[in-house]
C-alpha positions as CSV (number, residue, x, y, z in Angstrom):
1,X,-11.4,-4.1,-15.0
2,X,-9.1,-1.0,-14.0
3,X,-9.9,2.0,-15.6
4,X,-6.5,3.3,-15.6
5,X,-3.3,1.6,-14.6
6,X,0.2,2.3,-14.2
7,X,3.2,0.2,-12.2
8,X,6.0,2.0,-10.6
9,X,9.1,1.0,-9.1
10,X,10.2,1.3,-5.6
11,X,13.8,0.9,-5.3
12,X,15.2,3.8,-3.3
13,X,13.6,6.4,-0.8
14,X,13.1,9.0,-3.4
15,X,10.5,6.7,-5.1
16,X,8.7,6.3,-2.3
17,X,7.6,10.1,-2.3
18,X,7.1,9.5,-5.7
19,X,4.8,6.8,-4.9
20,X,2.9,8.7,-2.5
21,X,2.6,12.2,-4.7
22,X,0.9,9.4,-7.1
23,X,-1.5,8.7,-4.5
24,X,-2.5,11.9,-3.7
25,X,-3.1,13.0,-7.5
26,X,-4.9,10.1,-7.9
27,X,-7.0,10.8,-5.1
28,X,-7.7,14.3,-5.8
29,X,-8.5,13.2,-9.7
30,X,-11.4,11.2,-7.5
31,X,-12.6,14.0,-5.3
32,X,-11.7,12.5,-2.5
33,X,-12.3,14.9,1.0
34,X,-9.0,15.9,1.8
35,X,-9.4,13.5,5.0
36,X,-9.4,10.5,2.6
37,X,-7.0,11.7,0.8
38,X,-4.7,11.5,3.7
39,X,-5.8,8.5,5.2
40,X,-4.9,6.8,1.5
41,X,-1.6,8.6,1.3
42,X,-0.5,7.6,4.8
43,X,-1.3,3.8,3.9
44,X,0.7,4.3,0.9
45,X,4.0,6.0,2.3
46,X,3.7,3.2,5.1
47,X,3.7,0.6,2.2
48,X,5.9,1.6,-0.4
49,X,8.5,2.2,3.2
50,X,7.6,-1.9,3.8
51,X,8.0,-2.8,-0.2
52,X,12.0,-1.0,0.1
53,X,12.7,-1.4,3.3
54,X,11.5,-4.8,4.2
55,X,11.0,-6.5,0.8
56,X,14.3,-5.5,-1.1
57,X,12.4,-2.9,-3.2
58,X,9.3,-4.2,-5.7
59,X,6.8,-2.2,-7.6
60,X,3.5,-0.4,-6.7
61,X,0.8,-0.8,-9.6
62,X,-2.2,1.8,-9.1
63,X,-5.3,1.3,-10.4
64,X,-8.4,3.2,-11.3
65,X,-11.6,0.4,-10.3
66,X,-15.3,0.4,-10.2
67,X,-17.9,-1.1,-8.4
68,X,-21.1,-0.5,-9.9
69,X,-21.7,3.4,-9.8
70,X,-18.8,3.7,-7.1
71,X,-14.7,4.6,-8.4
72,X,-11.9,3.6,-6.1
73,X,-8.0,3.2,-6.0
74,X,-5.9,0.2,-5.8
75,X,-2.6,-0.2,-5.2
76,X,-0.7,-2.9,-5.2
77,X,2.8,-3.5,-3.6
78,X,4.7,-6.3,-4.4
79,X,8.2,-7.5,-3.4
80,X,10.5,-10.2,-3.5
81,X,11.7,-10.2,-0.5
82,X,12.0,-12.7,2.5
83,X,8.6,-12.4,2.8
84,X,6.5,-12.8,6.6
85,X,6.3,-15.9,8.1
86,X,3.6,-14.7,10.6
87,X,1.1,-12.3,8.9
88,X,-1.4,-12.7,11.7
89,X,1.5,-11.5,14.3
90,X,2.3,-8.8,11.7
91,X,-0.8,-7.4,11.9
92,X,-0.9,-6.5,15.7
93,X,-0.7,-3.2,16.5
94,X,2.6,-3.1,18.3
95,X,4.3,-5.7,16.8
96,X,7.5,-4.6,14.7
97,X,10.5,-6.3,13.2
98,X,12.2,-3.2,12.5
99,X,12.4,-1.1,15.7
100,X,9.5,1.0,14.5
101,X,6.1,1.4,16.5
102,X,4.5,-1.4,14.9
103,X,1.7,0.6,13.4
104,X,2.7,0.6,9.6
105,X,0.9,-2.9,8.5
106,X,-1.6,-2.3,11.0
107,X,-2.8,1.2,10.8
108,X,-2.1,0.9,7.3
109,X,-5.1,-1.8,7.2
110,X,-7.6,0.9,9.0
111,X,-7.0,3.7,7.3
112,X,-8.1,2.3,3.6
113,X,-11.3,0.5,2.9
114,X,-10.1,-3.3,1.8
115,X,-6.9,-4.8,2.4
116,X,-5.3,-7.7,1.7
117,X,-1.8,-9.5,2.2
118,X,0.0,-12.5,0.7
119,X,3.4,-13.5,1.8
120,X,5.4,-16.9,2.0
121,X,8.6,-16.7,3.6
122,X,11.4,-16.6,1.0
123,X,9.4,-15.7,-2.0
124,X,7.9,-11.8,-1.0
125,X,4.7,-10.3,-0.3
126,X,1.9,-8.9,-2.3
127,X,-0.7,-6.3,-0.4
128,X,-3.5,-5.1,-2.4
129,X,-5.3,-2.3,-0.4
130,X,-8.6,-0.2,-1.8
131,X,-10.1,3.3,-1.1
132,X,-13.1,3.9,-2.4
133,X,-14.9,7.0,-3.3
């Protein structure tokens, strides 16, 4: 059961620093080191960027969780896009649709502390990542 929870919409670039200024506040309300903090904010900016860019735009729902005496953060991205056909290709570092350096799906999976992708091609994709405190 979340804590606290609130969905925002990612439709155009400005949200996506919206999205990301979330994280950070979020983060910082956890006393998270200001290393985490990054690490989380990166793996949101490189999300909410995948949810417009790639998906059409969607929503990112944070979420305050617990796990026994430990607090985290979830987010989740979801998009109605074209979805991936190949997750496990999408998550090679190096491997990019867009022209990019093929790090955002990839790094964004290393740099939080569970992660987790659902996609079918022509109906979006859903990732659900975690950092906990």
């Amino acid at each position: 059961m979340a804590l606290k929870r609130e969905t925002y919409r990612i439709d155009v670039s400005n949200d996506v620093v919206r999205v990301r200024q979330v994280a950070r506040s979020w983060a910082a309300e956890l006393k998270f080191s200001l290393v985490d903090q990054t690490k989380f904010v990166t793996a949101t900016s490189e999300l909410a960027r995948n949810t417009l860019e790639h998906g059409g735009g969607g929503t990112m729902t944070a979420e305050i969780v617990e796990n026994g005496t430990k607090k985290g953060i979830r987010l989740i991205f979801d998009d109605q896009g074209p979805g991936i056909a190949n997750i496990e290709l999408a998550l090679r570092d190096g491997y990019t649709s867009a022209g990019g350096m093929g790090l955002g799906l990839s790094g964004s999976k290393r740099l939080v502390n569970e992660f987790e992708i659902n996609s079918e091609p022509g109906r979006g994709t859903t990732v659900t990542i975690i950092r906990w405190k």
